[in-house]
mmCIF file as Biopython writes it, N, C-alpha, C and O atoms, coordinates in Angstrom:
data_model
#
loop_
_atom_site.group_PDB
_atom_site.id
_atom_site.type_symbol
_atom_site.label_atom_id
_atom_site.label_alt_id
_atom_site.label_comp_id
_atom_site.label_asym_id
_atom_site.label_entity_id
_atom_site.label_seq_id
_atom_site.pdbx_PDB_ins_code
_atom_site.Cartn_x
_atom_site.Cartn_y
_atom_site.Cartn_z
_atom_site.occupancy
_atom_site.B_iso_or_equiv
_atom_site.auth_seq_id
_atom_site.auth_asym_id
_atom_site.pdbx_PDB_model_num
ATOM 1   N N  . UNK A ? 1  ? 81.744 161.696 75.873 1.0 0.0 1  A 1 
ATOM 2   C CA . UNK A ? 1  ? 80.860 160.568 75.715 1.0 0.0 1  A 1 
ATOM 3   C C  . UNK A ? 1  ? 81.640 159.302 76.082 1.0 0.0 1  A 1 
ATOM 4   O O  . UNK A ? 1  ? 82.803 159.257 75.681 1.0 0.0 1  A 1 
ATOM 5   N N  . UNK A ? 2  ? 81.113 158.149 76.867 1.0 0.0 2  A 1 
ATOM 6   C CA . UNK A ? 2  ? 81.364 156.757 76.884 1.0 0.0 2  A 1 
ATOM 7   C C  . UNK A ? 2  ? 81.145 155.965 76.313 1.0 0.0 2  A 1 
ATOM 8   O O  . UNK A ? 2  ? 80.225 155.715 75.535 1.0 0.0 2  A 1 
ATOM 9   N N  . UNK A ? 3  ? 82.306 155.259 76.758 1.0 0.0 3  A 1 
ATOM 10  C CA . UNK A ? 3  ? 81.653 153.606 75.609 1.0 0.0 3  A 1 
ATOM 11  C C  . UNK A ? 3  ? 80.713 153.032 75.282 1.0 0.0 3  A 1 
ATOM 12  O O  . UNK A ? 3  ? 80.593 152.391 74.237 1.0 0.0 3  A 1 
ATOM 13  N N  . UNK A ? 4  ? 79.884 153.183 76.155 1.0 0.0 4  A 1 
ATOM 14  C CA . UNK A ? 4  ? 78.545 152.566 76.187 1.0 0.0 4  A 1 
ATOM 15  C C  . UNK A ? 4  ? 77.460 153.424 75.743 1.0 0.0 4  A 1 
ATOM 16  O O  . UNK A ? 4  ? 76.342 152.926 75.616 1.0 0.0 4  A 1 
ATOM 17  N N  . UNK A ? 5  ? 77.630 154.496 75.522 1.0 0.0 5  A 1 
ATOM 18  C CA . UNK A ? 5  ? 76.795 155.301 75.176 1.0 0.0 5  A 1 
ATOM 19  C C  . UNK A ? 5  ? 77.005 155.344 73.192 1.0 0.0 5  A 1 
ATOM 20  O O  . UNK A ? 5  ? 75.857 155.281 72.753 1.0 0.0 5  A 1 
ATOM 21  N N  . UNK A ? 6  ? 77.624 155.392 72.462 1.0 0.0 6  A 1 
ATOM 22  C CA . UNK A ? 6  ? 77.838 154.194 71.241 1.0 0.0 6  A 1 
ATOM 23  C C  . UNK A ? 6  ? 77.352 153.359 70.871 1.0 0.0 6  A 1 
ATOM 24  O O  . UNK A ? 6  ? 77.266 153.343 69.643 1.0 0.0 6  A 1 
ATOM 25  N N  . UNK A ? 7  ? 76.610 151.916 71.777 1.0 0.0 7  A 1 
ATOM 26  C CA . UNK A ? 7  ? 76.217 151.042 71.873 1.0 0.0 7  A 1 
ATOM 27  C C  . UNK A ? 7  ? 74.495 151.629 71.576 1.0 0.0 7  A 1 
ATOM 28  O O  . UNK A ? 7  ? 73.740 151.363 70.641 1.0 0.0 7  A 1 
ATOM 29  N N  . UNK A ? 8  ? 74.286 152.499 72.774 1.0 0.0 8  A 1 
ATOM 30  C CA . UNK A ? 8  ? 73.246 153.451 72.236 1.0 0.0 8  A 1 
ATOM 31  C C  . UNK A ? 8  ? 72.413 153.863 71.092 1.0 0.0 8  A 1 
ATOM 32  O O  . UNK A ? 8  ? 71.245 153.752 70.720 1.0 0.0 8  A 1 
ATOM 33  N N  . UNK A ? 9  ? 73.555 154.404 70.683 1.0 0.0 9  A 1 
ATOM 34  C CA . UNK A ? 9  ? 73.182 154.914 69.281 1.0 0.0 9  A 1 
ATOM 35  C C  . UNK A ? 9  ? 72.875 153.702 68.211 1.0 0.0 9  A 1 
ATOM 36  O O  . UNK A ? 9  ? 72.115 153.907 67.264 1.0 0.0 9  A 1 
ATOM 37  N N  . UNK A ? 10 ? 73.304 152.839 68.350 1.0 0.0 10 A 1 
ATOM 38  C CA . UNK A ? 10 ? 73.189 151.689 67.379 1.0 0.0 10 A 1 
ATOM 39  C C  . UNK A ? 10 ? 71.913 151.232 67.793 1.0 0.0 10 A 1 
ATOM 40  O O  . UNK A ? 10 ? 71.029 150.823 67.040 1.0 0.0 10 A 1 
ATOM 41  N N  . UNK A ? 11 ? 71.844 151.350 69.427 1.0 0.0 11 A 1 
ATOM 42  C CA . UNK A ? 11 ? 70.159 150.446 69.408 1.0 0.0 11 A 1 
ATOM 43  C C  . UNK A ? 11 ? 69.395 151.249 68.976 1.0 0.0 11 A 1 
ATOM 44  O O  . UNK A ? 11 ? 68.331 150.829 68.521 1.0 0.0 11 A 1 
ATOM 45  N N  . UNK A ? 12 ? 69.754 153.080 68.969 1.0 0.0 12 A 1 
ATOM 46  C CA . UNK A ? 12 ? 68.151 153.566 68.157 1.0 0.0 12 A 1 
ATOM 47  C C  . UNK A ? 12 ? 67.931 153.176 67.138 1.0 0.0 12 A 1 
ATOM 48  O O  . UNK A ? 12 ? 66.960 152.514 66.772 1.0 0.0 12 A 1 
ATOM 49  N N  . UNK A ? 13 ? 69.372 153.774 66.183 1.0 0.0 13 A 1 
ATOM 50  C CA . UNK A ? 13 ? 69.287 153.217 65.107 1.0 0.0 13 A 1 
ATOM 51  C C  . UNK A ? 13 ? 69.087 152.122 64.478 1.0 0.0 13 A 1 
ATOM 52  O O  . UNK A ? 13 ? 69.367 152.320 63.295 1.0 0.0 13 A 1 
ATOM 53  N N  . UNK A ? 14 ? 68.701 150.920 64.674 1.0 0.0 14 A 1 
ATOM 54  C CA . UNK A ? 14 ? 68.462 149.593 64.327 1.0 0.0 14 A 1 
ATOM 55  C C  . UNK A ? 14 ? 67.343 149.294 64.877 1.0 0.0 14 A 1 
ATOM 56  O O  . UNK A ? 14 ? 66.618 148.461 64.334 1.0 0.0 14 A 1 
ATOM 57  N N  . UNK A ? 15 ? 66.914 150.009 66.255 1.0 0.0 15 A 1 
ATOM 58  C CA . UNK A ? 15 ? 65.360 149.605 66.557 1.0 0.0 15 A 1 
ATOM 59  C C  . UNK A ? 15 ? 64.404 150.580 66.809 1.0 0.0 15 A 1 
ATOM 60  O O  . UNK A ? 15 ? 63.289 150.289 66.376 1.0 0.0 15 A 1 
ATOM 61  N N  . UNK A ? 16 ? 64.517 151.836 67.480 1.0 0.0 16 A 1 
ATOM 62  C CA . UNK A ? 16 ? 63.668 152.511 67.641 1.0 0.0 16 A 1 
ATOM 63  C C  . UNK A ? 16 ? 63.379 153.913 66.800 1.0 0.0 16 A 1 
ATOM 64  O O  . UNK A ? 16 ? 62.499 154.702 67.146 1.0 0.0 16 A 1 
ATOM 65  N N  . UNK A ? 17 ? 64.263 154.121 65.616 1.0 0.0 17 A 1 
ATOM 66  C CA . UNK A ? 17 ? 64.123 155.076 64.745 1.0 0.0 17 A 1 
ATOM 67  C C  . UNK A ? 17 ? 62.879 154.939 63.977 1.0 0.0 17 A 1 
ATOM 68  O O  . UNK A ? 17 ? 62.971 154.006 63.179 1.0 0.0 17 A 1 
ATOM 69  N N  . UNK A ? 18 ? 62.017 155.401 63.949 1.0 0.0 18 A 1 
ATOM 70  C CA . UNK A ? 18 ? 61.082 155.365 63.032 1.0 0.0 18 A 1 
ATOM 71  C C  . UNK A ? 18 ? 60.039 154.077 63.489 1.0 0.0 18 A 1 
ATOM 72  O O  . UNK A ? 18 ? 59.668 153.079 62.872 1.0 0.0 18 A 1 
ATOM 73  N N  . UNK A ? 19 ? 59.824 154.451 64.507 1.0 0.0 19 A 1 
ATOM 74  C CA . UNK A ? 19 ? 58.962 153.271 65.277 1.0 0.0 19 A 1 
ATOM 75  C C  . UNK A ? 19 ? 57.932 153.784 65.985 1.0 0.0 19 A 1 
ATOM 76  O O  . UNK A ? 19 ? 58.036 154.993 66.197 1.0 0.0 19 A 1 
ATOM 77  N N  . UNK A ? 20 ? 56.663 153.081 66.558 1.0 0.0 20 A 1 
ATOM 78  C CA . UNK A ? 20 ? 55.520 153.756 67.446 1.0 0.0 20 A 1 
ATOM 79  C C  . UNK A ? 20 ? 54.898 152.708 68.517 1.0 0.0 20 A 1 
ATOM 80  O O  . UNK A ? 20 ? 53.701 152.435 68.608 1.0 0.0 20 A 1 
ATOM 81  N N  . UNK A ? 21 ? 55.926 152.185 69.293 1.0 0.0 21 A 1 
ATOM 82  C CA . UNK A ? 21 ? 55.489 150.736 70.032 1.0 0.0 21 A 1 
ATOM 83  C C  . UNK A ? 21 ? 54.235 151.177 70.818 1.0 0.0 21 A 1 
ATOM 84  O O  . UNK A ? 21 ? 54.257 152.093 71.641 1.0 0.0 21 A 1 
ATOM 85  N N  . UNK A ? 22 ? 53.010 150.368 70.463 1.0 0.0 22 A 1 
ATOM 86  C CA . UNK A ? 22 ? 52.123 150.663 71.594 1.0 0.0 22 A 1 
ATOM 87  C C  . UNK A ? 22 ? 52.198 150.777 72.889 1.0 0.0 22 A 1 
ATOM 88  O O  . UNK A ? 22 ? 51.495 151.553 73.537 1.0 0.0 22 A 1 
ATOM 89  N N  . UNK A ? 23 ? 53.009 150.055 73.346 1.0 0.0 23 A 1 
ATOM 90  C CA . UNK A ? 23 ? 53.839 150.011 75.027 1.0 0.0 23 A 1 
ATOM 91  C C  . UNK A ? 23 ? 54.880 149.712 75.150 1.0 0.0 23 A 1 
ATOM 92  O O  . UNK A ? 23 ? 55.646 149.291 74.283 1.0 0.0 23 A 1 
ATOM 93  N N  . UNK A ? 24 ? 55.124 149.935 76.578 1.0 0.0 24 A 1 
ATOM 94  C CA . UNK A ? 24 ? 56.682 149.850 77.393 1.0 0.0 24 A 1 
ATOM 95  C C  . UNK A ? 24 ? 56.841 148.067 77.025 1.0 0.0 24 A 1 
ATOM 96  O O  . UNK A ? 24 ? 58.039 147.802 76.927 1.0 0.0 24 A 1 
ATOM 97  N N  . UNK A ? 25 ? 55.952 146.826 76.805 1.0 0.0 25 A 1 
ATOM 98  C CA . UNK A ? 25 ? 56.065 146.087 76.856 1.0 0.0 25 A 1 
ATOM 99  C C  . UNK A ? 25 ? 56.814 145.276 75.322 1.0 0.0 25 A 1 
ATOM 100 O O  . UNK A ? 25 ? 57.713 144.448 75.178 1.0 0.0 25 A 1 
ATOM 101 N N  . UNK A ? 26 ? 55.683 146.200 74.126 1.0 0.0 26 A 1 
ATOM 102 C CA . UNK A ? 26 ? 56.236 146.066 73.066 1.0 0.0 26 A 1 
ATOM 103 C C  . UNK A ? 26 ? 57.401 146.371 73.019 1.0 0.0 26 A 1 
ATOM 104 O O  . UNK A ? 26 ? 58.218 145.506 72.703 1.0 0.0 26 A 1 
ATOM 105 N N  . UNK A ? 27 ? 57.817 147.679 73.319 1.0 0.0 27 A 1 
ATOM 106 C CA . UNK A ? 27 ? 59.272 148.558 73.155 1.0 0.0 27 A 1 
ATOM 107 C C  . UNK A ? 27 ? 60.345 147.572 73.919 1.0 0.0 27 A 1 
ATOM 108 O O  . UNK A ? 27 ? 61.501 147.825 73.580 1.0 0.0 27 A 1 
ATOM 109 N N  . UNK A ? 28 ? 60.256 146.805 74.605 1.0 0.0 28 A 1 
ATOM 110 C CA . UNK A ? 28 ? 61.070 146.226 75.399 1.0 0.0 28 A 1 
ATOM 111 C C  . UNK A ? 28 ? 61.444 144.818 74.906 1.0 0.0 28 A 1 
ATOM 112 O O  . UNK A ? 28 ? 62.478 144.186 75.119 1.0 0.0 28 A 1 
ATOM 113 N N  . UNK A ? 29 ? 60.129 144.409 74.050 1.0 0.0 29 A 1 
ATOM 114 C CA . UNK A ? 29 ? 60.726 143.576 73.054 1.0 0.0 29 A 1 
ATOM 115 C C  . UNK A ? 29 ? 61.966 143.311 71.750 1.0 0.0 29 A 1 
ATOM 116 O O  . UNK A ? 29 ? 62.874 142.572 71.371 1.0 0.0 29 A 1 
ATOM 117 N N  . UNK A ? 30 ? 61.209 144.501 71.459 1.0 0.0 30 A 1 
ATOM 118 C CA . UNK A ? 30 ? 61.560 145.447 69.974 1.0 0.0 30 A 1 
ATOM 119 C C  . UNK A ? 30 ? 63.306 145.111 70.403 1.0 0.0 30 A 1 
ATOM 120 O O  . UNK A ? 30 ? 64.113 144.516 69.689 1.0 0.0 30 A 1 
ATOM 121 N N  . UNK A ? 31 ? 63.577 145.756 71.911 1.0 0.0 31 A 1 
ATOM 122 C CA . UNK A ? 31 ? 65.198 145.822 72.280 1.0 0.0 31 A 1 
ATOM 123 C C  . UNK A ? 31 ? 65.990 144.834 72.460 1.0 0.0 31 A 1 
ATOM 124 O O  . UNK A ? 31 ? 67.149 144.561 72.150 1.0 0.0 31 A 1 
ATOM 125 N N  . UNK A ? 32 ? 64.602 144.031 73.387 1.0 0.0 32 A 1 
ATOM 126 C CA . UNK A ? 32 ? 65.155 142.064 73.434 1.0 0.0 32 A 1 
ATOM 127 C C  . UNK A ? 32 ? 65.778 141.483 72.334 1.0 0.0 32 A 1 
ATOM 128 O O  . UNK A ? 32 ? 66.937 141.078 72.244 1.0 0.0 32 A 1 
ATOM 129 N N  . UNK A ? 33 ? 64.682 141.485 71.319 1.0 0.0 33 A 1 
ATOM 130 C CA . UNK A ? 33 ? 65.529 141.551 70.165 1.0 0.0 33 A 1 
ATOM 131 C C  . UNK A ? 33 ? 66.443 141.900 69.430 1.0 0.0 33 A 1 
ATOM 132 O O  . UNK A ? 33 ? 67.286 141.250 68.812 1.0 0.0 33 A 1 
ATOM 133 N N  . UNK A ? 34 ? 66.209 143.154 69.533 1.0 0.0 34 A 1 
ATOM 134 C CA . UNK A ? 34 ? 67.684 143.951 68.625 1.0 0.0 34 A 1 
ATOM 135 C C  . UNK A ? 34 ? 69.517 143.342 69.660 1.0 0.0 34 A 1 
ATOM 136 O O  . UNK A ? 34 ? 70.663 143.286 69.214 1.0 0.0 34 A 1 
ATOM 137 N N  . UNK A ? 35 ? 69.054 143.057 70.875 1.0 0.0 35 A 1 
ATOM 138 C CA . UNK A ? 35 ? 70.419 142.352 72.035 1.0 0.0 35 A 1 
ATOM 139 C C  . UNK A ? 35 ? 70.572 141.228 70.891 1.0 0.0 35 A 1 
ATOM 140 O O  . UNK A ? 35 ? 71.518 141.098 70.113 1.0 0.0 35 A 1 
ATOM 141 N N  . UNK A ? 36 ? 69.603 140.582 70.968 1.0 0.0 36 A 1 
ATOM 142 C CA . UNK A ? 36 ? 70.085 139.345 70.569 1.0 0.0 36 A 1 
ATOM 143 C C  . UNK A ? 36 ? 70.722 139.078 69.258 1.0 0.0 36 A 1 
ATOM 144 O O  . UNK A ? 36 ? 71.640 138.302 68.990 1.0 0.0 36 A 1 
ATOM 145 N N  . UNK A ? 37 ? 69.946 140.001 68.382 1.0 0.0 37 A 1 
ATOM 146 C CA . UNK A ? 37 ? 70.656 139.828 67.417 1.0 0.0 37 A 1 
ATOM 147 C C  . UNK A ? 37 ? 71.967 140.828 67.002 1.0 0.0 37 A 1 
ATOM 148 O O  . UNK A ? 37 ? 72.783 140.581 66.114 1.0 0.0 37 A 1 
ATOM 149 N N  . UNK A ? 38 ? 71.953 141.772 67.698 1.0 0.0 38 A 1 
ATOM 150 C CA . UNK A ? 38 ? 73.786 142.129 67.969 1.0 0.0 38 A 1 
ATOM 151 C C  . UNK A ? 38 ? 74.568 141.657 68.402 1.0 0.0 38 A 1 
ATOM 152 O O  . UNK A ? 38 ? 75.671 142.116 68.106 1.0 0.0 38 A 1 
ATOM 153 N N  . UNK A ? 39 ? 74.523 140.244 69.539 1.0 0.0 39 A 1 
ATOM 154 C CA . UNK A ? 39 ? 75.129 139.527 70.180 1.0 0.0 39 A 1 
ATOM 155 C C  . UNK A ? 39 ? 75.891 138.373 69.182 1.0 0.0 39 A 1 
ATOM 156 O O  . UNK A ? 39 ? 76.984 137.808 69.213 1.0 0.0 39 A 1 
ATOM 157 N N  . UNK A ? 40 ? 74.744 138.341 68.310 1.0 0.0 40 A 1 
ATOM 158 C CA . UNK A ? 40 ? 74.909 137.136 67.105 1.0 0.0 40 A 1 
ATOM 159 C C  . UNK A ? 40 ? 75.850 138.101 65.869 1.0 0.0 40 A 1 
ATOM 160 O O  . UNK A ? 40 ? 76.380 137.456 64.965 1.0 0.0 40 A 1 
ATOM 161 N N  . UNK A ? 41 ? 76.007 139.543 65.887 1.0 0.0 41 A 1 
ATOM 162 C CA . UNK A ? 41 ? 76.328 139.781 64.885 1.0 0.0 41 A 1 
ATOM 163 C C  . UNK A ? 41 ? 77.478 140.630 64.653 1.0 0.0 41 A 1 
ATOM 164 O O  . UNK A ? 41 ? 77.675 141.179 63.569 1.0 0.0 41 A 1 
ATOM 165 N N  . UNK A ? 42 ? 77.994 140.709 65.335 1.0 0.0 42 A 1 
ATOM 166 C CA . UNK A ? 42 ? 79.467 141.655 66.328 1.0 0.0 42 A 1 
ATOM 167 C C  . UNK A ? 42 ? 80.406 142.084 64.769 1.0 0.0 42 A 1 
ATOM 168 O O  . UNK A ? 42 ? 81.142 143.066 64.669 1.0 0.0 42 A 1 
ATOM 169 N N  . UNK A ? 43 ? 80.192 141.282 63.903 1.0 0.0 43 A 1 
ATOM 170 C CA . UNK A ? 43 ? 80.666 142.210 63.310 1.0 0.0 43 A 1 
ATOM 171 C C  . UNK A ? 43 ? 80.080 142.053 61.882 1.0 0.0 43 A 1 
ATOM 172 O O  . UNK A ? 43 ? 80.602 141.514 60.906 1.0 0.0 43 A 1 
ATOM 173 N N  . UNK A ? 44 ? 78.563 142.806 62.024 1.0 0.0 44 A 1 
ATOM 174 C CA . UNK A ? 44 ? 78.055 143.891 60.966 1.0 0.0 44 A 1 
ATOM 175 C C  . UNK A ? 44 ? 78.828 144.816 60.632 1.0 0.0 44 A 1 
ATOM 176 O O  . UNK A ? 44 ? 79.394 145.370 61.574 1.0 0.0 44 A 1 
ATOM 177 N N  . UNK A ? 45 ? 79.110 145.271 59.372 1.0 0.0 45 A 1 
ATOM 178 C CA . UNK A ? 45 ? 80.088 146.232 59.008 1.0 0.0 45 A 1 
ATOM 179 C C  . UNK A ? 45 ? 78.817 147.908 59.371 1.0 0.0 45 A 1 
ATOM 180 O O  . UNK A ? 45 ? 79.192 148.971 59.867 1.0 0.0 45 A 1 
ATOM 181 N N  . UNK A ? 46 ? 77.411 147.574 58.926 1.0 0.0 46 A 1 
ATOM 182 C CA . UNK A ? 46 ? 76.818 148.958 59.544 1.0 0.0 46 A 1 
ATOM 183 C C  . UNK A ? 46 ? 76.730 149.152 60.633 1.0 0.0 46 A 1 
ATOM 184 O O  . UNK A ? 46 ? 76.619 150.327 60.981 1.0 0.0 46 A 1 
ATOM 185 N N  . UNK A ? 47 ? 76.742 147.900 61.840 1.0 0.0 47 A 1 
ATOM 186 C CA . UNK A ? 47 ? 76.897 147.964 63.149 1.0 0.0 47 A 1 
ATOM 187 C C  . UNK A ? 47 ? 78.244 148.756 63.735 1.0 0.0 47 A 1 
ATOM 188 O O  . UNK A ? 47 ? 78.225 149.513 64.705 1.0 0.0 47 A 1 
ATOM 189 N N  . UNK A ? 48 ? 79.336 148.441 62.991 1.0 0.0 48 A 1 
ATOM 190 C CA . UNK A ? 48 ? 80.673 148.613 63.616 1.0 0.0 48 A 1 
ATOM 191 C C  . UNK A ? 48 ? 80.911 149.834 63.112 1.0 0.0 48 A 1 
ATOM 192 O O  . UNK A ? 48 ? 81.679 150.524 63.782 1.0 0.0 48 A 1 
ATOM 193 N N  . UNK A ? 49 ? 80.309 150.486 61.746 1.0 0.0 49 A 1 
ATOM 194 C CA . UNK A ? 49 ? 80.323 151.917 61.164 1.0 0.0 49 A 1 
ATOM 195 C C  . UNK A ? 49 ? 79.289 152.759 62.107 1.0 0.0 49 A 1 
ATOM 196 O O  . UNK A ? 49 ? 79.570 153.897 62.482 1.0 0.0 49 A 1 
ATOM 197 N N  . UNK A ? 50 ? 78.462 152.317 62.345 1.0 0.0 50 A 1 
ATOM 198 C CA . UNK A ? 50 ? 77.126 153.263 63.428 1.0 0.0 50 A 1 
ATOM 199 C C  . UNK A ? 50 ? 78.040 153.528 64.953 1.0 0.0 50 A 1 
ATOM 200 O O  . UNK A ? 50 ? 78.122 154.668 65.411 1.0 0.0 50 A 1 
ATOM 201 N N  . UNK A ? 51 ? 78.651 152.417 65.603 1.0 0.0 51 A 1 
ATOM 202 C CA . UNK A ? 51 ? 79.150 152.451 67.080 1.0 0.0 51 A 1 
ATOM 203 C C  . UNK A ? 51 ? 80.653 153.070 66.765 1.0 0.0 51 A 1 
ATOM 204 O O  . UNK A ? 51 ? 81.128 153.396 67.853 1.0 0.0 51 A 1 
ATOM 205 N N  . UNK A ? 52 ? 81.518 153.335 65.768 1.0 0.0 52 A 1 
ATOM 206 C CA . UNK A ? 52 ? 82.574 154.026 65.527 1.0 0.0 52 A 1 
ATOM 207 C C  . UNK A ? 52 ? 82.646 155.568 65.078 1.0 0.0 52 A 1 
ATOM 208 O O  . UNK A ? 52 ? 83.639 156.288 65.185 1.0 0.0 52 A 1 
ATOM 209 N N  . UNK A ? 53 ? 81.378 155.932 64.547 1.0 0.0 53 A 1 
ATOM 210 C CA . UNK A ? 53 ? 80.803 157.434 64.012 1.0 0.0 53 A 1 
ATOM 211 C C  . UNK A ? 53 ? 80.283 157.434 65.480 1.0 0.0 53 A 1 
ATOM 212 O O  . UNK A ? 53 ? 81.056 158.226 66.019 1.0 0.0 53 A 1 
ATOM 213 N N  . UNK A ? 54 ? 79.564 157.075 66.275 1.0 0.0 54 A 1 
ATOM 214 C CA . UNK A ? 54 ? 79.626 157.444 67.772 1.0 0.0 54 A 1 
ATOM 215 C C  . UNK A ? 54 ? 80.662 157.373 68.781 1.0 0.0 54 A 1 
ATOM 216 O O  . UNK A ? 54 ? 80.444 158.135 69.724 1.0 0.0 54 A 1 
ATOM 217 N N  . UNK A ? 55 ? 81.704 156.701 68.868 1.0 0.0 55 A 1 
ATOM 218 C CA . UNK A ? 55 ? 82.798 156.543 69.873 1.0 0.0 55 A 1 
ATOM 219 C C  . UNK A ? 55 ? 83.322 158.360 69.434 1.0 0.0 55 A 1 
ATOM 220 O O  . UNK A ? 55 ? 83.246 159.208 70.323 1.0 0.0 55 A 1 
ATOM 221 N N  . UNK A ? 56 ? 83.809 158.741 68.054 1.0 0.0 56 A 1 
ATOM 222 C CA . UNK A ? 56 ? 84.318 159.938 67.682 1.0 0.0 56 A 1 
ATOM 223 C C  . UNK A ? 56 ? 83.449 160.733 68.149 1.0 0.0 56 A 1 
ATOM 224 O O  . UNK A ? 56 ? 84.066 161.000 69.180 1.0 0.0 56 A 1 
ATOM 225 N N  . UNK A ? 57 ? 82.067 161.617 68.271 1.0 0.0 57 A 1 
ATOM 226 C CA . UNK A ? 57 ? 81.341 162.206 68.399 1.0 0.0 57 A 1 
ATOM 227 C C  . UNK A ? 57 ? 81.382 162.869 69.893 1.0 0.0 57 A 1 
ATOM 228 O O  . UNK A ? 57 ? 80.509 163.665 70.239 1.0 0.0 57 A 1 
#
């Protein structure tokens, strides 16, 4: 697995787990969002525990 694929896992988990976006348009929001506010939040301790249980994996 790659680095970026880590990053991954954090966006399901924080946005699309347990979700039912009516569209590609909603869903694309849903992600807009979740960028932005990971950008703002680099170091969430569940963020940095979710993308480190994936780097090992």
């Amino acid at each position: 697995m790659n680095r970026i694929e880590a990053q991954f896992t954090a966006l399901r988990e924080f946005t699309l787990n347990g979700t039912d976006p009516a569209g590609h348009r909603e869903q694309g929001s849903m992600i807009r969002r979740y960028i932005a506010w990971r950008n703002r939040n680099t170091d969430n301790p569940r963020l940095r525990r979710i993308v480190k249980r994936a780097n090992v994996a």
